[in-house]
C-alpha positions in Angstrom: -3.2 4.4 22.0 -5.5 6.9 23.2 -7.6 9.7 21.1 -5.3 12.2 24.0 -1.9 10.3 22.7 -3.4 10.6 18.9 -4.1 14.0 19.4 -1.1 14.7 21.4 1.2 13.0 18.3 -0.9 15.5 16.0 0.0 18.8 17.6 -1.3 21.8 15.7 -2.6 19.4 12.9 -4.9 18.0 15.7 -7.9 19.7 14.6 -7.5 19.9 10.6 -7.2 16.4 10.1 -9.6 14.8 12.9 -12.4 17.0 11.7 -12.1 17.8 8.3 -15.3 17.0 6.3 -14.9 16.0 2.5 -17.1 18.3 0.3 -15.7 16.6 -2.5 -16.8 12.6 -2.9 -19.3 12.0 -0.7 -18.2 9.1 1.5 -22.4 7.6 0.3 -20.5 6.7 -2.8 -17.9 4.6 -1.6 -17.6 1.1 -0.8 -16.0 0.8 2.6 -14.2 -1.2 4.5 -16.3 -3.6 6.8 -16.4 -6.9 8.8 -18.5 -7.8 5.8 -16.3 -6.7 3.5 -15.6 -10.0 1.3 -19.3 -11.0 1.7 -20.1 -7.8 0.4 -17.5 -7.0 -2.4 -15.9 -9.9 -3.4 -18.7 -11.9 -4.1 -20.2 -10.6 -6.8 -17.0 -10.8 -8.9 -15.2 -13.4 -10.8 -12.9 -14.2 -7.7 -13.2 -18.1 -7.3 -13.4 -19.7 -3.6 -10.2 -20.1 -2.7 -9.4 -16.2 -3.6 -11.8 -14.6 -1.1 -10.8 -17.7 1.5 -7.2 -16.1 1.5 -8.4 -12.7 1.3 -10.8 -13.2 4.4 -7.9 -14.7 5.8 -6.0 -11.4 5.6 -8.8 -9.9 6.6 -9.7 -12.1 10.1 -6.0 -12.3 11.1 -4.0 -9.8 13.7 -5.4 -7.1 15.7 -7.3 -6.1 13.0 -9.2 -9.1 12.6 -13.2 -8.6 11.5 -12.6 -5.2 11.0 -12.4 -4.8 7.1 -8.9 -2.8 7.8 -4.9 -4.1 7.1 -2.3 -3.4 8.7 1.0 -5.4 6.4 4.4 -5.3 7.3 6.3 -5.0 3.9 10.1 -6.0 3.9 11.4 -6.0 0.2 13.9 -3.1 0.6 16.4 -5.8 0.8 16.6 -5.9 -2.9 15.0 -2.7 -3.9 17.0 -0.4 -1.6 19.9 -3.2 -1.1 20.2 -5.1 2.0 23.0 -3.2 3.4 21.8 0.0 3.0 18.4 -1.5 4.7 19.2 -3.3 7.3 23.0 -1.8 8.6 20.6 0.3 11.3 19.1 -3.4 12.6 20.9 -6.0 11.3 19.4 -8.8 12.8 17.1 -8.3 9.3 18.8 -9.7 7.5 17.7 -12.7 8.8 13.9 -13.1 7.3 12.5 -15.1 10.3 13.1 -11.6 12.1 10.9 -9.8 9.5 8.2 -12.4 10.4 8.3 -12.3 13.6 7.7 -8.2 13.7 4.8 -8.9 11.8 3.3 -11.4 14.2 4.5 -9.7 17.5 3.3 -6.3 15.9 -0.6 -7.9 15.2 -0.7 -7.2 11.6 -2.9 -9.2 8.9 -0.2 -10.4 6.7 3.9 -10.3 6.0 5.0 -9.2 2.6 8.6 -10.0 1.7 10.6 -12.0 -1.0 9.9 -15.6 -2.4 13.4 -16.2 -1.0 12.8 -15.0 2.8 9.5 -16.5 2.8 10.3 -19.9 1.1 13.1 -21.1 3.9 10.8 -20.5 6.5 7.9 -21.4 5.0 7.0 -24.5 6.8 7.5 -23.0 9.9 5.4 -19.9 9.3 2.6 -20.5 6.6 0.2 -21.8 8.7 0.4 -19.1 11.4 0.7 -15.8 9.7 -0.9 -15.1 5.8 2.1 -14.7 3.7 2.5 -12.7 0.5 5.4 -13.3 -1.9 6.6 -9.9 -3.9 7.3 -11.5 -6.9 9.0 -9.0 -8.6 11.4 -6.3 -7.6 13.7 -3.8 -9.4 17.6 -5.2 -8.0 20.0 -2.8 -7.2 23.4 -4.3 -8.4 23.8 -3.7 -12.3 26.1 -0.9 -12.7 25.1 1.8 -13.4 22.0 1.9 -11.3 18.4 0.8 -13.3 15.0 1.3 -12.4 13.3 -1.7 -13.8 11.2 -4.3 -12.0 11.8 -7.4 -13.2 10.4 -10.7 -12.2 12.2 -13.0 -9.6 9.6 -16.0 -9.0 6.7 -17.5 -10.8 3.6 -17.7 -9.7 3.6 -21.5 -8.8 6.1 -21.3 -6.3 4.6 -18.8 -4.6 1.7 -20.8 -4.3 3.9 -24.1 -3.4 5.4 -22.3 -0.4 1.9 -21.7 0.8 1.1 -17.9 -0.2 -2.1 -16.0 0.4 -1.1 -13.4 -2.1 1.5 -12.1 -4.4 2.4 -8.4 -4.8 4.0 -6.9 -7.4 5.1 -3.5 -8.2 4.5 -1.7 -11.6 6.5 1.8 -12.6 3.2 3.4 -14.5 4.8 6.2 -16.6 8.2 5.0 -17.3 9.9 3.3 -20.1 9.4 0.0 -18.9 5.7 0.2 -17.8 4.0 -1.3 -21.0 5.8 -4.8 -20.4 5.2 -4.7 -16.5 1.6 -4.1 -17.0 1.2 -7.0 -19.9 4.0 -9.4 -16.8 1.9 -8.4 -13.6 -1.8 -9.0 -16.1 -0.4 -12.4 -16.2 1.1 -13.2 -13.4 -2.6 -12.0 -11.5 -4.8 -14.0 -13.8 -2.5 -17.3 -12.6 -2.8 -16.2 -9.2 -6.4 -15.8 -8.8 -6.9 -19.1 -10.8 -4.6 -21.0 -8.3 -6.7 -18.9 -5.2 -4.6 -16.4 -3.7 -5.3 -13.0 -4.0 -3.2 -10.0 -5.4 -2.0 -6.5 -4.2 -0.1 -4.4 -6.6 2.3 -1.5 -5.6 1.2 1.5 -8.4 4.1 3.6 -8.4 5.1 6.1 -10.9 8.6 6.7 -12.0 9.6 9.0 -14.9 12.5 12.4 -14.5 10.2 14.0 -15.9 8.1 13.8 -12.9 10.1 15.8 -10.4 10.2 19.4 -11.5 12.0 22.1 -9.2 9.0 23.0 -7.6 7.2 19.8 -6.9 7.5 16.1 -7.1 4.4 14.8 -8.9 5.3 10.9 -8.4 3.0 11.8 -5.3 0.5 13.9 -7.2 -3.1 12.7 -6.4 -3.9 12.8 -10.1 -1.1 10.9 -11.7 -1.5 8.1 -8.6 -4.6 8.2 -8.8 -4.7 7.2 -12.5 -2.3 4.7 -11.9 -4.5 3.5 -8.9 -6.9 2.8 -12.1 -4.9 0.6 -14.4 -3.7 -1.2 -11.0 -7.3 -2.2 -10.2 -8.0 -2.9 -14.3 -5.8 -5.8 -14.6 -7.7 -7.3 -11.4 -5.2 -5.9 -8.5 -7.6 -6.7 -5.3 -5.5 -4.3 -3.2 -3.6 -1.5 -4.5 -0.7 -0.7 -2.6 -0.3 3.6 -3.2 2.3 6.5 -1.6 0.0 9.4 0.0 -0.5 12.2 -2.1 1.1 15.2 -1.1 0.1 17.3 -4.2 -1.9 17.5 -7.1 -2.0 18.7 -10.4 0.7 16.3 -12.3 -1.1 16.7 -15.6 -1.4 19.9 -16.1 1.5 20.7 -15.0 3.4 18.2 -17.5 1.3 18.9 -20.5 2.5 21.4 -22.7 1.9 22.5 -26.5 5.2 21.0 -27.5 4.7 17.7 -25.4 1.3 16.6 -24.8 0.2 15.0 -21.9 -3.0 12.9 -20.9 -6.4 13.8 -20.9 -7.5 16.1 -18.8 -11.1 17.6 -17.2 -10.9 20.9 -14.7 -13.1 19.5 -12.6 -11.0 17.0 -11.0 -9.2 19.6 -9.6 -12.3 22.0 -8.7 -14.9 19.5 -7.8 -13.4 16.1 -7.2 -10.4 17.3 -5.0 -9.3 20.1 -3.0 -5.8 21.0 -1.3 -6.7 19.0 1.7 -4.7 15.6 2.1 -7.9 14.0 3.2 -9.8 14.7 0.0 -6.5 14.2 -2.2 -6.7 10.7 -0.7 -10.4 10.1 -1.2 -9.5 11.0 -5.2 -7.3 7.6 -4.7 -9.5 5.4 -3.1 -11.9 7.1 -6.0 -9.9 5.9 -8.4 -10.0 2.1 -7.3 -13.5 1.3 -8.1 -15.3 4.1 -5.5 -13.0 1.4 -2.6 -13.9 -2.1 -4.3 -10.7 -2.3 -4.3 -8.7 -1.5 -1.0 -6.7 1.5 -1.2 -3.6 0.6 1.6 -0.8 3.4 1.1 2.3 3.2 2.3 4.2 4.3 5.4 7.4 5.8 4.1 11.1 6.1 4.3 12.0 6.7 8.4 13.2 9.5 9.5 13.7 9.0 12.8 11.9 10.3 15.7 8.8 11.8 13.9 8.2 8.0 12.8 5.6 7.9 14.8 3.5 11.0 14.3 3.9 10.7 10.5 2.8 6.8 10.8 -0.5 7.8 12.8 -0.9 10.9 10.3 -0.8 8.6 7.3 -3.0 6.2 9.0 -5.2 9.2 9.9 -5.4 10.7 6.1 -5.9 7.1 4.7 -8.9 5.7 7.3 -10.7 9.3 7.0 -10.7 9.1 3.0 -12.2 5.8 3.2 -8.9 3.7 2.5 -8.1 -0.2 3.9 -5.5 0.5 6.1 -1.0 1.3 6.1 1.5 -1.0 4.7 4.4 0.2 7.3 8.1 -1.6 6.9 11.0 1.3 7.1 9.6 2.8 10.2 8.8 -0.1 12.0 12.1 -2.5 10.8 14.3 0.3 10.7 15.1 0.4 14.5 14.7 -2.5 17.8 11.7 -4.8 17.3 10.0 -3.8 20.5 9.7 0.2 19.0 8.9 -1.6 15.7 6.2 -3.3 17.4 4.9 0.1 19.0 5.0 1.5 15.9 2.5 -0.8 13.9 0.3 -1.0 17.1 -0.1 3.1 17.3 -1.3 2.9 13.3 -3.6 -0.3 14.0 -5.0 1.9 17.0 -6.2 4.4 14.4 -8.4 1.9 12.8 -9.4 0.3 15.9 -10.6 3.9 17.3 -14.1 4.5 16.3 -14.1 8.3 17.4 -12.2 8.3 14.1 -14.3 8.5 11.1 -15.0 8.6 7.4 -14.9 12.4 6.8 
């Protein structure tokens, strides 16, 4: 895709996002993303050999290769969402080779899907595309409806069927959150000692959350903290939503219900209103970018799918983030539109007239 298409896709947004400079964390502090990346990063820590061969792996596969940038397909809405509610738009989705197949016809680094979907075709497929089992998930039968991921594979198998990584998910702020973190600590530590790297999907989820003026499960300071405990129990990618506001903690702490901790000058120093900078406060917030900050692509919603995707991708390379992990857009409608779709946000972090702001 050209910078015209980009720019054409952008509209009026063109000029606010493509040329925004941060004035908040100065892009000298981070640790971006690079050809070098692993070299660079990853060896200095406690990773063993056969956790930064999978990760390089990730990292020198699809159209993306050598660049330091992902692009995943993730397909675990199956469960999540339920498969019906999923996959009724494209059905043939229900079948998992399908889900790998977008990801190796769109170019991306790596499929992301369930132990299940990736197990009966895993002899077909390990060796040709990096694979990485979700090992947990939140189902979506038990009546009436829970929000409560709970784990569906060990460890082990995911290794057996030939895994470069696991992903989980994590709920920070609800009910639930203090087992998951004390499940996922666990299930990472096995996974880097049997060599395949880990990604964890920080989301919050709490009612208290959603007010009637904002929803702060996107807020960049309550994802942002969570972006912290992600990377604390050794998450090597932290899989995020973009931030579309800020100020979660102050707005939830009150004299009769406090909240947090709190310092004014993340909202007047380290961030500003700008979804660039809100971003940067992520990536910030895993390790100054040690750990890759790849947020997500969204629920679709049609024919703006493609504008919001090279937004997001936009917002996320510009703040100093890894790269998109895109599934609803792109599996949500016929594979060859699913293929443009993930090829229009890999052209964002192929275009080098796109920078770091």
């Amino acid at each position: 895709m050209s910078v015209r298409n980009i720019t054409g896709l952008l509209g009026d947004k063109a000029e606010y996002l493509l040329n925004h400079q941060c004035k908040t964390i100065s892009q000298e502090q981070l640790h971006l993303p690079g050809p070098d990346f692993v070299d660079r990063i990853w060896i200095n820590s406690d990773r063993n050999p056969q956790v930064m061969r999978n990760l390089q792996g990730m990292y020198s596969n699809g159209r993306l290769a050598n660049t330091g940038y992902l692009s995943i397909l993730p397909v675990d809405q199956g469960i999540e969402h339920s498969a019906g509610a999923s996959f009724a738009k494209n059905p043939i989705y229900f079948d998992p080779e399908n889900i790998i197949k977008l990801a190796m016809e769109g170019g991306c680094n790596a499929v992301a899907t369930t132990y299940g979907g990736l197990g009966i075709l895993a002899r077909k497929y390990a060796h040709k595309i990096p694979f990485i089992v979700k090992v947990n998930h939140n189902e979506f039968l038990t009546y009436p409806n829970k929000f409560d991921q709970i784990m569906f594979a060990s460890i082990k198998a995911g290794w057996n069927l030939g895994a470069a990584a696991v992903g989980a998910t994590i709920y920070f702020g609800s009910e639930e959150s203090t087992r998951q973190i004390q499940e996922v600590s666990k299930a990472f530590e096995m996974a880097h000692e049997l060599g395949m790297a880990t990604i964890l999907w920080c989301y919050l989820r709490n009612p208290a959350f959603k007010t009637k003026e904002k929803d702060f499960h996107v807020s960049a300071d309550l994802t942002g903290q969570a972006n912290h405990l992600g990377v604390t129990i050794e998450a090597d990618i932290i899989k995020q939503k973009l931030p579309e506001n800020n100020g979660g903690y102050l707005a939830l702490n009150t004299k009769e219900s406090p909240y947090g901790k709190n310092d004014k000058r993340i909202y007047e120093e380290l961030t500003s209103d700008h979804p660039i900078d809100l971003c940067r406060y992520q990536v910030a917030n895993c390790y100054m970018g040690r750990a890759g900050l790849i947020n997500s692509g969204g629920a679709s919603s049609g024919d703006s799918d493609m504008a919001e995707a090279v937004t997001t991708a936009i917002v996320n390379k510009r703040a100093g983030g890894m790269g998109l992990i895109s599934g609803r857009k792109a599996f949500q409608r016929p594979m060859k539109e699913g293929v443009e779709i993930l090829n229009a946000i890999q052209d964002v972090y192929l275009d080098k007239g796109i920078t770091i702001a």
